[in-house]
N, C-alpha and C positions, 0 to 999 in steps of 0.2 A: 604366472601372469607377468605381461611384460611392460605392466604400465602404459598401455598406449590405447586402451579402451576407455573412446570418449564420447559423451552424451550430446545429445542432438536434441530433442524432445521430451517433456515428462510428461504423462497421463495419470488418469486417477478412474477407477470406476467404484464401486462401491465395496469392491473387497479388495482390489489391485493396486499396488503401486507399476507403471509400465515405463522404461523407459526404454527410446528407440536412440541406437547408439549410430554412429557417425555412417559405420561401415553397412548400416541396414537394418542389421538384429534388434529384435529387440528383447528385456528382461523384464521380466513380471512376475511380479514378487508381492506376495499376502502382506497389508496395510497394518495386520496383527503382525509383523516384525517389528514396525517401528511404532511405537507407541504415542510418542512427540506426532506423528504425524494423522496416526489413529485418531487421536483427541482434537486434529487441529479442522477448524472451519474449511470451507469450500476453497472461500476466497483466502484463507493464507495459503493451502494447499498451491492453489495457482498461483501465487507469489513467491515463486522462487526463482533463482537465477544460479547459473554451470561458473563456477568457480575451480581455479587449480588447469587452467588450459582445457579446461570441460571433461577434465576427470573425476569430479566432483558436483554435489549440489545442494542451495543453503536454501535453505527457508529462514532471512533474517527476522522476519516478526515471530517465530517461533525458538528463535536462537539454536535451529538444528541442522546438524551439515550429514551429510552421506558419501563417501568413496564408491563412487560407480565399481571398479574393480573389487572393492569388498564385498559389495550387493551380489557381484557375481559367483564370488568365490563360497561368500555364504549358501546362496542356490544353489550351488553344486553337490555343499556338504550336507544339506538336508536334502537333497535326492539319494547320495547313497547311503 
């Protein structure tokens, strides 16, 4: 990864975390990854903001941050 995969949008649905990145793609990734975010309400869910030049993203009322490039690197490692 070359560091330069950055987030544009986050989404939520009921099993998903989705986030749609600069370049168009987007990743979606099972809410049972992250557990902080599992537990967390609707409305913290939707409170968050792209931190680190939007390579990253904080839920600051939950005190939980995410590396967009990890979220991806993790996906990858649990496909193969």
């Amino acid at each position: 990864m070359n560091g330069l995969i950055k987030g544009k949008e986050v989404h939520f649905d009921d099993e998903y975390l989705h986030v749609k990145l600069e370049d168009g793609r987007i990743i979606s990734t099972p809410l049972d990854w992250y557990e902080p975010l599992k537990k967390a309400s609707i409305d913290e869910l939707k409170n968050y903001k792209f931190i680190c030049r939007n390579t990253g993203i904080e839920w600051e009322s939950i005190d939980y941050h995410l590396n967009i490039e990890s979220m991806l690197a993790f996906s990858l490692q649990k496909v193969a």
